[in-house]
VEXDREN-2710 file (C-alpha; in Angstrom, 1 decimal):
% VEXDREN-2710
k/r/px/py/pz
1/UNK/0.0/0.0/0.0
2/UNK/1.6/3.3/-1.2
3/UNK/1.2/6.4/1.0
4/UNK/0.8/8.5/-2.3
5/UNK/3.1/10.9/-4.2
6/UNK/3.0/13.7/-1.7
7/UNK/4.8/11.5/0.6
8/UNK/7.2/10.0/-1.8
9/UNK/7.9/14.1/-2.8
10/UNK/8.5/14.8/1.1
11/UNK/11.4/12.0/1.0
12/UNK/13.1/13.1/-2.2
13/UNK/13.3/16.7/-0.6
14/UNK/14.6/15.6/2.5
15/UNK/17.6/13.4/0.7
16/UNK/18.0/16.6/-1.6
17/UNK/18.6/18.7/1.5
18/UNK/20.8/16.2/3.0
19/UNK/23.2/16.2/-0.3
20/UNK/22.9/19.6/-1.0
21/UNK/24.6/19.9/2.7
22/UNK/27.0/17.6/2.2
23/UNK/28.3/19.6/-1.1
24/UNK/27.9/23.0/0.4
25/UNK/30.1/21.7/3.4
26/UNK/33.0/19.9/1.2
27/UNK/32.9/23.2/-1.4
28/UNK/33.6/25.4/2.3
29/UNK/36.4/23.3/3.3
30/UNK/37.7/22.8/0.2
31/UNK/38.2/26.7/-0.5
32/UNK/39.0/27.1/3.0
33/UNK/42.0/24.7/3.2
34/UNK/43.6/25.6/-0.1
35/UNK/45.7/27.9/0.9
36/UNK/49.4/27.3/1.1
37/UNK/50.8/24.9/4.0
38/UNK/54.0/24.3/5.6
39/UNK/55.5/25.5/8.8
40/UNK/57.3/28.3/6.8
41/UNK/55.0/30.1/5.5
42/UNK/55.1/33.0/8.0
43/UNK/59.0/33.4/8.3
44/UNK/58.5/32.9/3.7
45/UNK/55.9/36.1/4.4
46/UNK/58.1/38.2/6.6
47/UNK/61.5/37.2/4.7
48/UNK/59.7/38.8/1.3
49/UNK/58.6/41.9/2.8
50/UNK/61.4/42.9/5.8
51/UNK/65.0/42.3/5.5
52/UNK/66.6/40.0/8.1
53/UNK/69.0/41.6/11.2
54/UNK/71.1/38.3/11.2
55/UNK/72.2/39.1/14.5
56/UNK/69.3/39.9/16.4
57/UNK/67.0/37.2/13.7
58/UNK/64.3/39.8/13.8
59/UNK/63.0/41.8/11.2
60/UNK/64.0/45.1/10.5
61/UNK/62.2/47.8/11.0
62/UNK/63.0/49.4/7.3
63/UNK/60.4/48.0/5.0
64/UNK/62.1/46.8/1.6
65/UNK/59.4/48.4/-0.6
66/UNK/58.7/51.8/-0.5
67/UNK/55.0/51.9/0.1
68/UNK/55.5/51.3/3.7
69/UNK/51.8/51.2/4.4
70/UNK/50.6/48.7/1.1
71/UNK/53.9/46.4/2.8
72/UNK/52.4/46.4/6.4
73/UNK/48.6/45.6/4.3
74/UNK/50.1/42.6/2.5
75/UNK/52.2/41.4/5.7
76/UNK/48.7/41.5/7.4
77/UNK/47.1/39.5/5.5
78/UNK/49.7/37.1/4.8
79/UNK/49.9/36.7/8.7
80/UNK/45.9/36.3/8.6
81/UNK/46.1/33.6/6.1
82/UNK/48.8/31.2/8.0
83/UNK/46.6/31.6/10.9
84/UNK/43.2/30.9/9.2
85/UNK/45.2/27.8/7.8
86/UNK/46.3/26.9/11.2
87/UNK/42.7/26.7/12.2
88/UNK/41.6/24.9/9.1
89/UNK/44.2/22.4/9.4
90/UNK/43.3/22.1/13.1
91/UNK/39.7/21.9/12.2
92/UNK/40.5/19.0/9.4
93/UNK/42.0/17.4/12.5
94/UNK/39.3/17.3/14.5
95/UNK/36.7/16.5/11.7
96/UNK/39.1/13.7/10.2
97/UNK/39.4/12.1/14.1
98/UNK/35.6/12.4/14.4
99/UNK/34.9/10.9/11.3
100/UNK/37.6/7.9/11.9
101/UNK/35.5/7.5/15.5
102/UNK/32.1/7.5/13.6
103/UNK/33.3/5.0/11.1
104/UNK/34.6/2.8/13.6
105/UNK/32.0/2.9/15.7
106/UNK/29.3/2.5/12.6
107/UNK/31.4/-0.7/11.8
108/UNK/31.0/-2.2/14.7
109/UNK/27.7/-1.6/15.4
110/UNK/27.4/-2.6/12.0
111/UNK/28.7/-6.0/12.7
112/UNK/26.5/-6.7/15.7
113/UNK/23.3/-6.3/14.0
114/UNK/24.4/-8.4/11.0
115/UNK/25.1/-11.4/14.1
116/UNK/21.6/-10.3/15.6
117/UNK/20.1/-10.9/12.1
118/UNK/21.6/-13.9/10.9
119/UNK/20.9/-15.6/14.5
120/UNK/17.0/-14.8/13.9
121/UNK/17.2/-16.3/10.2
122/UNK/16.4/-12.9/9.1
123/UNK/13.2/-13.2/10.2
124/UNK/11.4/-9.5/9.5
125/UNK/8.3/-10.1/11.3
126/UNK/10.3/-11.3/14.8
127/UNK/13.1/-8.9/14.6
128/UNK/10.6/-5.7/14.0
129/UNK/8.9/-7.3/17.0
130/UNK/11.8/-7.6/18.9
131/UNK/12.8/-4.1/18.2
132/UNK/9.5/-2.8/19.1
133/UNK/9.3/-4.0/22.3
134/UNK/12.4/-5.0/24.2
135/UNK/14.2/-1.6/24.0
136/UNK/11.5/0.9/24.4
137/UNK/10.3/-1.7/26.9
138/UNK/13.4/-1.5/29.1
139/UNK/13.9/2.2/28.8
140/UNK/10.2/3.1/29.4
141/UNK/10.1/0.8/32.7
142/UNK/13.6/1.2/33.8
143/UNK/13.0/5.0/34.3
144/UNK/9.2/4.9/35.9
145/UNK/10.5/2.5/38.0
146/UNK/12.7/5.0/39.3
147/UNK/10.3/7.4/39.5
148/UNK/7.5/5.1/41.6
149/UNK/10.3/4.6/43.9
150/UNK/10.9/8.4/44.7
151/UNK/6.3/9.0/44.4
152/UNK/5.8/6.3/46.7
153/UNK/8.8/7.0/49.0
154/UNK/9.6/10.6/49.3
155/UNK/13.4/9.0/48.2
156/UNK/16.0/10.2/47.3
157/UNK/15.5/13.6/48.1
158/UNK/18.1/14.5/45.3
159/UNK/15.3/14.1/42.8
160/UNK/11.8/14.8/45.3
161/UNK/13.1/17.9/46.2
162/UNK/12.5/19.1/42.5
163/UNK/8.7/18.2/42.7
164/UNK/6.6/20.9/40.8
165/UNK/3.3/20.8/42.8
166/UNK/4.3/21.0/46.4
167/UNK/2.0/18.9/48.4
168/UNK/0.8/16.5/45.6
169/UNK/1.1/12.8/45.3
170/UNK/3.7/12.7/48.2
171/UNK/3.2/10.5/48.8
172/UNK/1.3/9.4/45.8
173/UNK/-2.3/7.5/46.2
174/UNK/-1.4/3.5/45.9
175/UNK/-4.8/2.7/44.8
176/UNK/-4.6/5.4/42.2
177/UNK/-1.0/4.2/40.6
178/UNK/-2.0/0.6/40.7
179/UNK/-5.2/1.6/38.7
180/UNK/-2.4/3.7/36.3
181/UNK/-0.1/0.6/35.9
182/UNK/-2.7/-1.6/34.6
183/UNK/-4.3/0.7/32.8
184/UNK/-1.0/1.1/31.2
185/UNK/0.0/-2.3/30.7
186/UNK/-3.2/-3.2/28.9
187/UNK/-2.3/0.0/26.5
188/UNK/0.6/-1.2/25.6
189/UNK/0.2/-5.0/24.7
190/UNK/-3.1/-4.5/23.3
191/UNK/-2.9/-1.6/21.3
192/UNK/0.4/0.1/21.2
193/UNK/2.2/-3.5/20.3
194/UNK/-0.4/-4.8/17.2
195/UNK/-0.7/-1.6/16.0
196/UNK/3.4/-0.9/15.5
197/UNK/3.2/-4.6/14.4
198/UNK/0.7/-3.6/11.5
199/UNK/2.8/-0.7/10.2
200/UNK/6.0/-3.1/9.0
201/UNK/3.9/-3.8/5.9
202/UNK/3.4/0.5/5.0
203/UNK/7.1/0.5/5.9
204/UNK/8.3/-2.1/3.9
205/UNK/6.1/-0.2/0.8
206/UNK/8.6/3.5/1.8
207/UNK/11.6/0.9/2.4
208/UNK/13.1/-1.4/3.5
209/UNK/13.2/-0.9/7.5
210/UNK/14.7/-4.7/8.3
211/UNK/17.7/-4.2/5.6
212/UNK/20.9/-5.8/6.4
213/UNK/22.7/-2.4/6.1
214/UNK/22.5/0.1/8.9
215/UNK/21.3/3.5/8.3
216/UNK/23.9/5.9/8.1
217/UNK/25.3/8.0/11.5
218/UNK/24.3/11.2/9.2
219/UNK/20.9/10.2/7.9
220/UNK/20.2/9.0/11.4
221/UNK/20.4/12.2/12.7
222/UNK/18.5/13.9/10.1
223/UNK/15.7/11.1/11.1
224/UNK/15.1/12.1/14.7
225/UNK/15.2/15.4/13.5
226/UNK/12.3/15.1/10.9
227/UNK/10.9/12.8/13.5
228/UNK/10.8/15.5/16.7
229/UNK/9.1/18.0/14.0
230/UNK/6.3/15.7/13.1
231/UNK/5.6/14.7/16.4
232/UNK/5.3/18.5/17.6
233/UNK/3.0/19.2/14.5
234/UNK/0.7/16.0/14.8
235/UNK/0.9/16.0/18.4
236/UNK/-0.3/19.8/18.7
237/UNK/-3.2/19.8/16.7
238/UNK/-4.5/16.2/17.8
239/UNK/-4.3/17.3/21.3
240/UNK/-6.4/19.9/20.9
241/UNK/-8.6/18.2/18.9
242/UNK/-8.9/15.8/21.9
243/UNK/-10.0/18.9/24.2
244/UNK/-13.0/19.3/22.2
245/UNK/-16.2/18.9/24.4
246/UNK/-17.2/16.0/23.1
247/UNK/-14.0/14.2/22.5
248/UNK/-13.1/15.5/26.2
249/UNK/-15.3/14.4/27.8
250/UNK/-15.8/10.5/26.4
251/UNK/-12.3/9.8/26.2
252/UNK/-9.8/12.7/27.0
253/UNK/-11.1/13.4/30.4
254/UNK/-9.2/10.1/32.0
255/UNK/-6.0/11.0/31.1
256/UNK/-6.7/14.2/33.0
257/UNK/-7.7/12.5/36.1
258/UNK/-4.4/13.5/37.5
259/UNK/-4.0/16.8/37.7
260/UNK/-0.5/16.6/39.3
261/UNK/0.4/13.7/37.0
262/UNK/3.6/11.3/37.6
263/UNK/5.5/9.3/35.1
264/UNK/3.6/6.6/34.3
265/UNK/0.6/8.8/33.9
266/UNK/2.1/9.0/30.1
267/UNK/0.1/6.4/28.8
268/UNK/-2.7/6.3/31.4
269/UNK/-5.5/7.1/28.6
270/UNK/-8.3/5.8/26.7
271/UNK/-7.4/3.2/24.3
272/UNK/-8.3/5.4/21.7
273/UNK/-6.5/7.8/22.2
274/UNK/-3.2/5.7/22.8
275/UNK/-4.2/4.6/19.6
276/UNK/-4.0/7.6/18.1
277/UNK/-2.3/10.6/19.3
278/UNK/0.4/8.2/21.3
279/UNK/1.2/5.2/19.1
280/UNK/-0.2/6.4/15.4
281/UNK/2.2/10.2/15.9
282/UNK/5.1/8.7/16.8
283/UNK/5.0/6.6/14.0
284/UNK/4.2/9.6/11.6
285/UNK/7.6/10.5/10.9
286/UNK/8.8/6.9/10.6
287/UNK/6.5/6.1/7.4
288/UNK/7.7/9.2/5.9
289/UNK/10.6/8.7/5.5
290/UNK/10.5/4.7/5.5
291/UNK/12.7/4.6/8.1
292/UNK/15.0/1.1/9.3
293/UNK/13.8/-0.8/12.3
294/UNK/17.4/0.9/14.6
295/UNK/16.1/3.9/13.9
296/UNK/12.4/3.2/15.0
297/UNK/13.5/1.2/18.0
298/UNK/15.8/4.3/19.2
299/UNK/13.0/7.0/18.5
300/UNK/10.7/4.8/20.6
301/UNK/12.7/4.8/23.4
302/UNK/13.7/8.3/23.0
303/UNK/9.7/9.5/23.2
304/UNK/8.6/6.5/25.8
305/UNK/11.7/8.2/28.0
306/UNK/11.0/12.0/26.9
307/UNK/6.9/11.5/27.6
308/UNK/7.8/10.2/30.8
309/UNK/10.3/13.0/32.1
310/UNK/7.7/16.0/30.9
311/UNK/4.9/13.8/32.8
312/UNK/6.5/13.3/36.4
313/UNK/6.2/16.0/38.7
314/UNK/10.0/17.0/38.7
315/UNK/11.3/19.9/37.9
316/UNK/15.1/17.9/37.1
317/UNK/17.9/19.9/36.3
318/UNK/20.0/18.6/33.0
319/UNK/16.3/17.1/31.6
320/UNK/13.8/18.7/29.7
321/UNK/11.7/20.5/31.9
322/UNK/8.3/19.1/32.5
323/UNK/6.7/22.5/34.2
324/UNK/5.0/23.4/30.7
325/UNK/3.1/19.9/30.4
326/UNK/2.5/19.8/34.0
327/UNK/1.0/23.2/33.8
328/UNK/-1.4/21.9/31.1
329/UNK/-2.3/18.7/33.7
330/UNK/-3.1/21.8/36.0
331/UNK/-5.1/24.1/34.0
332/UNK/-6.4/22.0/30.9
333/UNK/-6.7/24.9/28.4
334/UNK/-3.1/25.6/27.8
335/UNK/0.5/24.1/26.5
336/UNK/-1.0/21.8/24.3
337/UNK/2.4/21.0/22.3
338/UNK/6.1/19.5/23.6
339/UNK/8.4/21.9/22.5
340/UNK/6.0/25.0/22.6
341/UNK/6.6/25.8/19.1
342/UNK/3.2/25.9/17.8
343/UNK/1.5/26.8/21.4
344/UNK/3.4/30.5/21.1
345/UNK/2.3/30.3/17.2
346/UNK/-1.4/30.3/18.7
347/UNK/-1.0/31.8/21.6
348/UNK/-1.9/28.8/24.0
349/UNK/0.9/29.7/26.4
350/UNK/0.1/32.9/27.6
351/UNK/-1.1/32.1/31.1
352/UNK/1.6/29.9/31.5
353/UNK/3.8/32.8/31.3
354/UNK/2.2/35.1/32.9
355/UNK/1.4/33.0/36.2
356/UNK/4.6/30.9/35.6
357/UNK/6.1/30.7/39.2
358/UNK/9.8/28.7/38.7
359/UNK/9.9/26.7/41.6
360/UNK/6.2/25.9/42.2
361/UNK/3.2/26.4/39.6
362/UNK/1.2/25.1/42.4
363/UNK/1.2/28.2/44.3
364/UNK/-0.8/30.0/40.7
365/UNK/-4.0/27.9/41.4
366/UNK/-6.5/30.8/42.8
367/UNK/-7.5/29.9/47.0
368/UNK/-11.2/28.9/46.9
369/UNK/-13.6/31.4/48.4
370/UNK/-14.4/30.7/52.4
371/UNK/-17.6/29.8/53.4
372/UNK/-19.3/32.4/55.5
373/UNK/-19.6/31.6/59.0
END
């Protein structure tokens, strides 16, 4: 089944880009690193334009030619040029040791999924599913693990100190998160798992995402670029269209039940909507560009991880910060994106920044009005 020319254009632009890069970057260095080497080419500079004192090795003062000033301009730039060569040769260096580190490291990795793949027959089906689930899998339950520990303890204090909503979920309601986990559990082996499942046959129509070669370390990149931009654009919009009344309120509304919401609470939804705006975006960007099964098991993990960390409560330093999707668990109307791109496009951030309070954005929710004695 073909996803259609428009798609097919989207991938040819995207490889253009990448090559026209690639030939901008190796024109720059070219013209930058032509100029002349060799350690002599300063003393070569000053020996044309200054006589030499032999017994004091400096230059002398006397400039050979007689335009004393057009002498000192050519000296300059001579000068300029050794040291714009220095720094082009020291740049080369540094690209030529990165690139030697990147190949090796692409060869080897390169070599371990070629003894993955031969030891599962090349199997497509089992290797997609193996890719699918035991990565992501580890990564999304290694860190919530972490993170039930410090809800349900108070411990370590090096990351509950950081919590966002002072006073909420600490501890966190047992009842509550046991309700989450299963909740989340059924998610994802009954509709996140089949679903991934069903796109190999899309994928294999854009590619061919079980191929024995590895993608590129370049075009990898350039994937979880295009990958993060499609997930902020399809993630924006369908999670506002979730907020309308009627989609709200019979099947958006559980996902809001927690108001101060904790790790796990990422895929604590209705299955429709895991269905959609969790599993089917994240998968968006994949099919574009027919992507290989590495680079879907690593984007997986990344957004299982990344959903997590904006979801938990903590303010962490050196992680994203998760104040502007907690402040949208809090108020329900704003911050509707990830990166907050498109929410400042349309203005659904305002009151976040305005009432934004840096340690605490519990302290912004209004007192409610005392009863009259």
């Amino acid at each position: 089944m073909h996803t259609g020319p428009f798609v097919n254009t989207i991938g040819s632009i995207v490889n253009t880009i990448g090559s026209i890069v690639n030939t901008i970057g190796s024109i720059v260095n070219t013209s930058n690193c032509s100029l002349r080497s060799g350690s002599g080419l300063r003393e070569e500079a000053l020996l044309i334009l200054y006589p030499v004192n032999v017994s004091k090795q400096r230059p002398d003062p006397s400039p050979l030619l007689g335009v004393s000033v057009l002498t000192e301009l050519v000296r300059t730039d001579l000068l300029q040029r050794e040291e714009k060569r220095l720094l082009c040769t020291n740049s080369q260096n540094y690209s030529e040791f990165l690139q030697t580190f990147l190949g090796a490291s692409g060869l080897f990795w390169q070599a371990q999924w070629e003894n993955l793949y031969h030891r599962l027959g090349g199997n497509e089906w089992l290797i997609f599913f193996l890719a699918i689930t035991i990565v992501p899998g580890i990564a999304f339950w290694s860190f919530n693990g972490i993170m039930m520990v410090a809800d349900i303890t108070g411990k370590p204090t090096f990351i509950t100190q950081y919590r966002i909503q002072l006073g909420k979920n600490d501890p966190v309601d047992g009842t509550k998160l046991r309700k989450t986990i299963l909740n989340v559990l059924f998610n994802q082996i009954f509709i996140s798992i089949p679903l991934l499942m069903l796109t190999l046959p899309i994928l294999k129509q854009r590619g061919d995402p079980v191929s024995l070669l590895l993608p590129s370390f370049n075009w990898f990149i350039i994937e979880m670029a295009v990958f993060v931009l499609t997930e902020e654009l399809t993630f924006y919009y369908g999670h506002r269209l979730f907020h309308h009344p009627f989609l709200y309120r019979h099947i958006h509304k559980q996902h809001h039940e927690w108001t101060a919401p904790v790790s796990i609470t990422v895929l604590y939804m209705h299955p429709l909507e895991n269905l959609v705006i969790v599993t089917g975006i994240l998968m968006v960007g994949p099919i574009l560009l027919g992507s290989h099964v590495v680079s879907i098991m690593a984007w997986l993990s990344l957004g299982s991880v990344s959903g997590s960390i904006i979801h938990c409560g903590y303010n962490l330093p050196y992680l994203p910060s998760s104040e502007f999707h907690d402040y949208h668990h809090l108020k329900f109307n704003e911050c509707y994106g990830i990166l907050g791109i498109l929410d400042d496009l349309h203005g659904t951030d305002k009151m976040f920044r305005k009432t934004r309070v840096p340690k605490n954005i519990s302290e912004s929710i209004p007192e409610l009005p005392k009863k009259s004695e």
